[in-house]
C-alpha positions in Angstrom: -84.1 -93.6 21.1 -87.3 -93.7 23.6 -86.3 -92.5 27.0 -87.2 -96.1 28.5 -85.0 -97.6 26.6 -82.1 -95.6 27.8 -83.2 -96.4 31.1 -83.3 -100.5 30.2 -79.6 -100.1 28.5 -78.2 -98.1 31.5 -80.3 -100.6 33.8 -78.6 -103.9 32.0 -75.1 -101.7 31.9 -75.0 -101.5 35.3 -75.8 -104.9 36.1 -72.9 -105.7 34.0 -70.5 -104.0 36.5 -68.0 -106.1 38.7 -69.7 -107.3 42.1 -66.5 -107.2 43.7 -64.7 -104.3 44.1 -61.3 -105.2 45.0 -59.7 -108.0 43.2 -59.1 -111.1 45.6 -56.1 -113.5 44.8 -58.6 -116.6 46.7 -61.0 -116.0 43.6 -59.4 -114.6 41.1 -57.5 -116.0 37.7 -54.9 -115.0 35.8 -55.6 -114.5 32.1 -52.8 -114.3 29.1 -54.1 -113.7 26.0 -52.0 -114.1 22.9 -48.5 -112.6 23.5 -47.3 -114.6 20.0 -43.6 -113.9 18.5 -44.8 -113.0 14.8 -48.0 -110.5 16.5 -45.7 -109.3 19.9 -43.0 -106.9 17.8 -45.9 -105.2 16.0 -47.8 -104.2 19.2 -46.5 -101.0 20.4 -44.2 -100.9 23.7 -44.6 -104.7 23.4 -41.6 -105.3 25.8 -42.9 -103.1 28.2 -45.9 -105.2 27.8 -44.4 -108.3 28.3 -42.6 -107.5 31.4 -45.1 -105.9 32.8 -47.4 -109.8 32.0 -44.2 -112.1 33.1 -44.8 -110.1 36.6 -48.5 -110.8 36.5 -47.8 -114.4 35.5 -44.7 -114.4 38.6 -46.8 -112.9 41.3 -50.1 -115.4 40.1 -47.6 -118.6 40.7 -46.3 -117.1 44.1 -49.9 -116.3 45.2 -51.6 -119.7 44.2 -53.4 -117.7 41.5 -54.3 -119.7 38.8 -53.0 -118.7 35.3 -54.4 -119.6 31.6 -52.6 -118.2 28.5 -54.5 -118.3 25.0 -52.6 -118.7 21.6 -54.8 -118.2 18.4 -53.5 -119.8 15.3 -50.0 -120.2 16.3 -48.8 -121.3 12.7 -49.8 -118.3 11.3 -49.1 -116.2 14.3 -46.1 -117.9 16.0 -46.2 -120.0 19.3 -46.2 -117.4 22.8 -43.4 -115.9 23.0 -40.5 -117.7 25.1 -40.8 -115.8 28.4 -44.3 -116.2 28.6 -44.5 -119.8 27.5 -41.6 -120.8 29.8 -43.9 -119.3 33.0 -46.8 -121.5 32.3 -47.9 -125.3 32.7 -48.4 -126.7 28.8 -51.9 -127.9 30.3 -52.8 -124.2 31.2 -52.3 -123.0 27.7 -55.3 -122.8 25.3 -55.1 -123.1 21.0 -57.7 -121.2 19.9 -59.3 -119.9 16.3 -61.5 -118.1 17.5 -60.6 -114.1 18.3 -63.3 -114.9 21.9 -61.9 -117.8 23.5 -65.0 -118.2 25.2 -66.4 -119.5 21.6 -64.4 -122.4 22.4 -66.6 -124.6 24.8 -63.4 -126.6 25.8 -62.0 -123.1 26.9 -65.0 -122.2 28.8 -64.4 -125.8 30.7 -60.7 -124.5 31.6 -62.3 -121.5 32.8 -64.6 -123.3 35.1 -62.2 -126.0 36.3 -60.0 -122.7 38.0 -63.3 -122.5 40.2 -62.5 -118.7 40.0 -64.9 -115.9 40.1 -63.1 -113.2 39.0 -60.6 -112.9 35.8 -58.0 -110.7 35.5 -56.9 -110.5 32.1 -53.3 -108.6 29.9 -52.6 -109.5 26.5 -52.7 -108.5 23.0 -54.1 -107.4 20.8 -56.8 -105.0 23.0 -59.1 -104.3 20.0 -59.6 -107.8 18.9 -59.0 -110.9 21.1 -58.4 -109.3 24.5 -61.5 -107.5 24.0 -64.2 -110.5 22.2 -62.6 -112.7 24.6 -63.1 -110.3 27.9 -67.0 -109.4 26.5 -67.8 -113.5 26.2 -66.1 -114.0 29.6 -68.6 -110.9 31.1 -71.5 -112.6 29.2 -70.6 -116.2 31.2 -71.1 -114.0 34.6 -67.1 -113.7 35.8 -65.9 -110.6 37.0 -63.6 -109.5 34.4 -60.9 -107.2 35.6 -58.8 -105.6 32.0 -55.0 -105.0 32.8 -54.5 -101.2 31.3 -51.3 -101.1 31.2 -50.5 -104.5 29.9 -53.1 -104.9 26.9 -51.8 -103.5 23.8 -52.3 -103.0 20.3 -50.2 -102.7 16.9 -48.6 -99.0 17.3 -51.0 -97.9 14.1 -54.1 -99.0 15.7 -53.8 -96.9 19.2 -57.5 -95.4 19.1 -58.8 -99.0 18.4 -57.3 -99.5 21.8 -58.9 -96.7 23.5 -62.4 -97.7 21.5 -61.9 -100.8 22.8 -61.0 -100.2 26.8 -64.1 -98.0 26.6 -66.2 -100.8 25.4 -65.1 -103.0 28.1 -65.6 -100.7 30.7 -68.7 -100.1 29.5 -70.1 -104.0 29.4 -68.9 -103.9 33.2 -65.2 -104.9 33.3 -63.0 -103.0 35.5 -59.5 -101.0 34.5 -56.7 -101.4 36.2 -52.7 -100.9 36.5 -50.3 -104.3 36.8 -48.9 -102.8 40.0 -52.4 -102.2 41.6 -53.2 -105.5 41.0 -50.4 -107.3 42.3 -50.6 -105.2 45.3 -54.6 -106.0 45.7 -53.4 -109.5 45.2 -50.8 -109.1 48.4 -53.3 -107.5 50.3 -51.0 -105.9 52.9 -47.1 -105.7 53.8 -47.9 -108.2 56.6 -48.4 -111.1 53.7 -45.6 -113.5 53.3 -45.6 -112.7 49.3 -44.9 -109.0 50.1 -41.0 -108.8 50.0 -41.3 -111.0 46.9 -44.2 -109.1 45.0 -42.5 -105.7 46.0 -39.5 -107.4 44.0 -41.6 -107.0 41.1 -43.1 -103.6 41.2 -40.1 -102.4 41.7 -38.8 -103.7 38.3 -41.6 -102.6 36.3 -41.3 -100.5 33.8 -42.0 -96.9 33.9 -45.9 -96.3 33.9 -47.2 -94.6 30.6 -48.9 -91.5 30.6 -52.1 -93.0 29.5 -55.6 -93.0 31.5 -57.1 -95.8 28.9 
């Protein structure tokens, strides 16, 4: 490849990157993306994974945080499962067929009517819909901010996940832990939400030995 057009790619890669460091609760959205009964059991440490989103989802309500869930094909797949689906307003929760939800122009109009900046997205599966769906949301101009620890993938397809955390990275979404950012979403001890949001973190499970 001709050196200039390393330099263009690297230029447009880091143009990609979050403008916003820290994630702000006052501009940010909660994204869900297809925790689904008949996909969920195949993912691996899926009930880690859907504590770890219920406590997104928890935090989001007691922070004013607006939430969204996505469930794609839910009569092949299953509806989301029950302790998702019992956190979240029936309005808020998107039927897609698409594996980007932001093929969907009537999802891209739920996006906008948050009026959020920045999305903060967990889900499954990491490879597939969490990823197409965080790469459209990137190409829309939201800061896209990938939930490590609570994306997942079926237990057989574990370096698709890495692959796939590495791609989003490098189109300019940011990585992070579910107790990072529900503490970014507190913002200090001094916050009203603290006790409650500490409640939380302190029932998550333990944090996997994984850097992806």
């Amino acid at each position: 490849m001709p050196p200039t057009d390393i330099l263009r790619q690297s230029a447009e890669a880091t143009a990609r990157r979050p403008a916003t460091l820290r994630i702000d609760r006052a501009t940010s959205a909660l994204l869900v993306v297809d925790i689904q009964t008949r996909l969920a059991p195949h993912v691996a440490a899926h009930s880690e994974l859907i504590h770890r989103a219920c406590a997104l989802i928890d935090a989001a309500v007691r922070l004013g945080v607006p939430c969204v869930a996505t469930e794609h094909c839910a009569g092949q797949i299953g509806p989301l499962v029950p302790d998702v689906a019992g956190r979240l307003d029936a309005e808020r929760t998107f039927r897609k067929t698409r594996f980007c939800a932001a093929d969907h122009p009537e999802f891209r109009a739920l996006l906008s009517r948050t009026a959020r900046t920045q999305i903060v997205i967990a889900g499954m599966e990491a490879h597939v819909c969490v990823m197409q769906t965080a790469l459209g949301i990137v190409a829309l101009g939201y800061d896209v901010f990938i939930v490590g620890d609570a994306v997942g993938s079926r237990n057989d397809r574990q370096a698709d996940r890495e692959l796939a955390i590495a791609r989003m990275r490098a189109a300019g979404c940011a990585v992070a832990g579910t107790e990072t950012v529900l503490f970014e979403w507190t913002g200090g001890g001094d916050d009203a939400a603290f006790r409650d949001v500490l409640s939380l973190v302190k029932a998550l499970p333990p944090a996997q030995n994984r850097d992806r």
